[in-house]
C-alpha positions in Angstrom: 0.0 0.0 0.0 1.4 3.3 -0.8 2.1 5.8 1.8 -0.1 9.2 1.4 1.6 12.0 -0.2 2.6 14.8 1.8 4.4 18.1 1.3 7.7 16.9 2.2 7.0 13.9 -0.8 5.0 15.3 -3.6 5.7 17.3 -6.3 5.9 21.5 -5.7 6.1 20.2 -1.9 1.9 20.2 -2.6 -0.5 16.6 -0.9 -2.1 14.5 -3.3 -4.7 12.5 -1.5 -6.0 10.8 -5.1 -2.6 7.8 -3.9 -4.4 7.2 -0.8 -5.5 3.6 -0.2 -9.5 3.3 -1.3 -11.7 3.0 1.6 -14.1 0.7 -0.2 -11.3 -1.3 -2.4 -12.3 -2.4 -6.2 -11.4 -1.5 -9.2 -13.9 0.9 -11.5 -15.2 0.3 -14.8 -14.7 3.7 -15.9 -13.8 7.0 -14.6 -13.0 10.5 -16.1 -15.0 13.5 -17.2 -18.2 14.5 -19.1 -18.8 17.6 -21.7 -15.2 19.2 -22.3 -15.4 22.1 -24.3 -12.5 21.2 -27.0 -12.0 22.4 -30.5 -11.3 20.1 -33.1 -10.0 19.0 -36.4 -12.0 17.6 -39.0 -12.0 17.0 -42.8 -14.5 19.1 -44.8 -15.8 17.6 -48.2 -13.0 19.6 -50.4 -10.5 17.2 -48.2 -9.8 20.3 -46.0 -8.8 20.6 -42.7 -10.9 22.9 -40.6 -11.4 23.5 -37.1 -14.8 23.2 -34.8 -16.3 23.5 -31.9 -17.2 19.9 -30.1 -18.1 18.3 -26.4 -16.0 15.6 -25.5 -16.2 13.1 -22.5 -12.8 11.0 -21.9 -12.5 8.2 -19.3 -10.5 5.2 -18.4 -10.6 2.0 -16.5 -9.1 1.7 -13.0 -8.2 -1.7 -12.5 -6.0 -0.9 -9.4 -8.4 -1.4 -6.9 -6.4 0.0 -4.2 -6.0 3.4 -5.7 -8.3 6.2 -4.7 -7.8 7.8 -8.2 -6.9 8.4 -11.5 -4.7 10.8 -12.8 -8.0 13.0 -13.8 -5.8 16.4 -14.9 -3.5 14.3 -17.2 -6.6 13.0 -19.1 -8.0 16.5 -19.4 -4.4 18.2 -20.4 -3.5 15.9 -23.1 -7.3 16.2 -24.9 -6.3 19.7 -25.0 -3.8 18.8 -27.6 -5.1 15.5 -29.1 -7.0 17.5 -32.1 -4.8 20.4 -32.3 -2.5 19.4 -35.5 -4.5 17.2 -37.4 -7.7 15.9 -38.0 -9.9 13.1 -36.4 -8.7 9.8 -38.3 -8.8 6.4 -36.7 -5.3 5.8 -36.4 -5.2 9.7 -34.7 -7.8 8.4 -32.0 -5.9 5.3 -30.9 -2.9 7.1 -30.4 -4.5 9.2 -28.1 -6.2 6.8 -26.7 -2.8 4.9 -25.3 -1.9 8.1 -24.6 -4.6 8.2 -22.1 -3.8 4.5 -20.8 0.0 5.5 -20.8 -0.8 8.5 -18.5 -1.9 6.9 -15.8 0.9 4.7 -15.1 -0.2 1.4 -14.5 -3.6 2.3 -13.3 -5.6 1.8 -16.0 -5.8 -0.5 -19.1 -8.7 1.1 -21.2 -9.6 4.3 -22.6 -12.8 6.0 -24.3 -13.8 9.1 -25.9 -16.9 10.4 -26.6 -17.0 13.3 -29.2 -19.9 15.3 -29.9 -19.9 18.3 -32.7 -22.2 19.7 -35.7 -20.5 19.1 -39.3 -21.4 22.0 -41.7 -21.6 20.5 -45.5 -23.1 23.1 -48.1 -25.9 21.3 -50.2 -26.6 22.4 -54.4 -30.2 23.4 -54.7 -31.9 21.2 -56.7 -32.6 23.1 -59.8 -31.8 27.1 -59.3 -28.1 26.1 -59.0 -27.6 28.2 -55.6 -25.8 26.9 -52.5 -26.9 26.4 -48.9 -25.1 24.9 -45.7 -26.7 22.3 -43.8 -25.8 21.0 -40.2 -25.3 17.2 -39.4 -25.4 16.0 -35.9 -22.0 13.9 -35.6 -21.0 11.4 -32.5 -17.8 9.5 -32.4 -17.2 6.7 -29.8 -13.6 5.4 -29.8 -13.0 2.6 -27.1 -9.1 1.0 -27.1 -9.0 -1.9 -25.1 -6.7 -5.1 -25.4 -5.2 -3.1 -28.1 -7.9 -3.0 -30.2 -9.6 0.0 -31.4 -13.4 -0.3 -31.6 -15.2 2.7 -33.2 -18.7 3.7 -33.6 -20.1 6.5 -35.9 -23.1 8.4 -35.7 -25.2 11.2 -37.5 -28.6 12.7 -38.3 -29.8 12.9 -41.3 -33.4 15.2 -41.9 -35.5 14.6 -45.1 -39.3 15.1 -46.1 -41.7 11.9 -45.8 -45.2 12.4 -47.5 -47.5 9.5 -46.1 -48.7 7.1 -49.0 -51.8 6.3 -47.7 -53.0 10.0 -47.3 -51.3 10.1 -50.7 -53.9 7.5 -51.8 -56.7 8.9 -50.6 -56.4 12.4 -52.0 -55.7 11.2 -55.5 -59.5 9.5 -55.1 -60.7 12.6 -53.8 -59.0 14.3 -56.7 -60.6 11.7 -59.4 -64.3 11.8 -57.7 -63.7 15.6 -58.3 -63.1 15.2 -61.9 -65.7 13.2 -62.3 -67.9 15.3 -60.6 -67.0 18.8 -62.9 -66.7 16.7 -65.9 -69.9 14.2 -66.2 -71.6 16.2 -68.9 -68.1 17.2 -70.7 -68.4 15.5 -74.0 -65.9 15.7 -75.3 -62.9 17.1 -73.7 -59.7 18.4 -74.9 -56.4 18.1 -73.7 -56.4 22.5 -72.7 -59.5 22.1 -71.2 -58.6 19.4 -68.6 -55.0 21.0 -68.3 -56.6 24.1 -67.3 -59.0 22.7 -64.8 -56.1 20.7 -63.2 -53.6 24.0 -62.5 -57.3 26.0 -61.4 -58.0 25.4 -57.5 -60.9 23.2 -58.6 -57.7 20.8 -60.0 -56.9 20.2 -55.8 -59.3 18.6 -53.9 -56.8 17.0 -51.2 -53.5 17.1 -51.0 -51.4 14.3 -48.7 -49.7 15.0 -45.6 -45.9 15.4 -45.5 -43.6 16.0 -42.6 -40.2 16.6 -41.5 -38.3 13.1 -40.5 -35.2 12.4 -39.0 -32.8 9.0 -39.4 -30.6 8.5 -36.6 -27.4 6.3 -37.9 -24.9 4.6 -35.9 -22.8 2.4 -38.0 -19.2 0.5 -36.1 -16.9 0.4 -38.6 -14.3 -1.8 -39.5 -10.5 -1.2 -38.7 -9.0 -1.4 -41.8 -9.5 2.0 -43.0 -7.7 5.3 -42.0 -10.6 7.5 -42.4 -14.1 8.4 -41.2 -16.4 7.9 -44.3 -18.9 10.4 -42.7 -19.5 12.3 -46.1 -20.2 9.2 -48.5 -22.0 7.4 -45.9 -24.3 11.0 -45.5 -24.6 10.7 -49.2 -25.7 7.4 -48.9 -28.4 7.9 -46.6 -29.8 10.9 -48.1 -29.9 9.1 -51.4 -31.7 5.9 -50.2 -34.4 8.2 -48.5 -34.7 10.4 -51.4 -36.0 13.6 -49.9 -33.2 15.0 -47.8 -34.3 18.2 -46.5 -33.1 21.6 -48.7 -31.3 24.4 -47.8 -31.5 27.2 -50.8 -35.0 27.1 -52.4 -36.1 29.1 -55.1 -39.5 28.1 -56.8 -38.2 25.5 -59.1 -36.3 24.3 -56.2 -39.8 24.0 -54.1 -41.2 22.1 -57.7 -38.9 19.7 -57.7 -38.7 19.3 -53.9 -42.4 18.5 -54.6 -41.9 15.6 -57.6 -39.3 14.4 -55.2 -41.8 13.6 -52.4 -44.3 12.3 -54.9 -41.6 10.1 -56.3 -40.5 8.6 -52.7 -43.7 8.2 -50.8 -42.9 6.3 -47.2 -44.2 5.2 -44.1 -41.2 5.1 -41.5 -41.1 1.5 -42.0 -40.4 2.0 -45.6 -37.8 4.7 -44.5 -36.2 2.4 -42.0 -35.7 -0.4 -44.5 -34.1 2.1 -47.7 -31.0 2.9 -44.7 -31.0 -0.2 -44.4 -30.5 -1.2 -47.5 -27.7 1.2 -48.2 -25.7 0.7 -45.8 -25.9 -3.3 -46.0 -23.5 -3.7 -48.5 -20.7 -1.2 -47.7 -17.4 -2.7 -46.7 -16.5 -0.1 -43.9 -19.4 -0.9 -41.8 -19.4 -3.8 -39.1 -22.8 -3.2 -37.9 -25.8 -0.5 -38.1 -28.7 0.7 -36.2 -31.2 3.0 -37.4 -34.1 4.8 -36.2 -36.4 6.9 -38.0 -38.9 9.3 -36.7 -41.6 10.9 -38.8 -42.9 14.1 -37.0 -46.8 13.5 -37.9 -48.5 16.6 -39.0 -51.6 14.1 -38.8 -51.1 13.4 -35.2 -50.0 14.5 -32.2 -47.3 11.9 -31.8 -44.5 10.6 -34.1 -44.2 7.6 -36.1 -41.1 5.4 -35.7 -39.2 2.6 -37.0 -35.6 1.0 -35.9 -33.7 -1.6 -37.5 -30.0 -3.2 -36.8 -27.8 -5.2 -38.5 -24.9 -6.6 -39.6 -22.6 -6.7 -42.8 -20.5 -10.2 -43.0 
């Protein structure tokens, strides 16, 4: 059992009481610190390096039982420089992650971060030709233990979902209008019928559509040396078909329009497109997805979730 530190034994003559003996010996699964304010790097989509603003939590295993402590300001100075240089890459993350474990000198034989920050990518409209930014929710879990790195990836991804069955029901309240202006019409042009359809008489019901929002957290597989957060956003946002727009002009808004009436879903459609993209790509280990549909029908929201994994 080590002996207390006192001013006549510890460094700058100050006490450290974290090498007193534990009262209640054992070791701890974890221990460290929650929501660090930290800038880091990243890669934008030009293969850039640029600097944000992200919440990190940090933490490591104290298998000495008999220790009171970790070495809690080492953890905390070294994240301070972990991102300062170069961007978040997998290989970067388990070096500082056994830089963590090295820190603590013998206590501890894991480490984990937690990073939290919002990725800016600037989205094409989708027929004006003007440019918008749009903000992705981004999570990174990085766990080193036994040597290997295990890392998890997560983002948000917002699109449009118009329902199918409202969508069905307002085309027959469209048709039983037509029928109902044109039962005596004998016989009709093509310009007659075009101009009752763009004349408010032309709408008799129009489906419901809402925002949505797929939650993605893929682990991916070791082998590579960077995050494929951009291609697997591209992924996702293709599957669903809808991904919500940032500059709209009206032929923006048009063809925002044909989009939703080309990718009607229910959430359990919407859960099964991620799916399907991200089945077959060779950096992911494992997915889970959950999609919410924020009903403008109904007070509540619909939801869907689905998990898998890639052999």
């Amino acid at each position: 059992m080590s002996a207390p530190m006192t001013p006549a034994n510890a460094p700058n003559g100050l006490p450290d009481v974290a090498h007193e003996a534990a009262a209640l010996a054992r070791p701890l699964d974890w221990v460290g610190m929650d929501r660090i304010a930290v800038p880091v790097r990243i890669h934008d989509a030009d293969g850039t390096t640029v600097q944000v603003a992200a919440e990190v939590d940090v933490a490591v295993d104290l298998k000495d039982g008999d220790a009171r402590g970790i070495h809690m300001s080492r953890l905390y100075l070294q994240l301070q420089q972990a991102f300062a240089s170069e961007a978040i890459t997998p290989p970067g993350l388990r070096r500082v992650l056994q830089g963590f474990v090295d820190s603590q000198q013998g206590l501890s034989t894991r480490a984990r971060l937690h990073i939290r920050y919002e990725h800016l990518l600037q989205r094409p409209a989708l027929a004006s030709g003007h440019l918008g930014w749009k903000r992705y929710p981004v999570s990174i879990d990085a766990e080193l233990a036994d040597g290997h790195l295990h890392l998890v990836l997560g983002f948000a991804v917002e699109y449009s979902s118009t329902c199918p069955a409202s969508a069905a029901l307002s085309r027959q309240r469209n048709a039983d209008r037509f029928a109902e202006d044109f039962s005596a019409a004998r016989p009709m042009s093509t310009q007659v019928v075009r101009e009752w359809l763009e004349s408010e008489r032309g709408l008799a019901a129009t489906p419901h559509a809402q925002r949505s929002r797929a939650d993605v957290r893929v682990a991916l597989r070791p082998a590579f040396d960077e995050l494929p957060l951009l291609p697997l956003v591209d992924a996702v946002e293709a599957a669903l078909g809808t991904p919500v727009q940032t500059a709209v002009k009206r032929e923006d808004e048009q063809a925002f329009a044909e989009l939703n009436a080309a990718n009607l879903m229910f959430c359990e459609d919407a859960a099964r497109r991620v799916a399907a993209a991200l089945a077959g790509d060779a950096r992911v280990e494992r997915y889970d997805i959950a999609v919410a549909h924020f009903e403008s029908l109904h007070p509540h929201d619909a939801v869907a979730r689905v998990s898998g994994r890639n052999a």
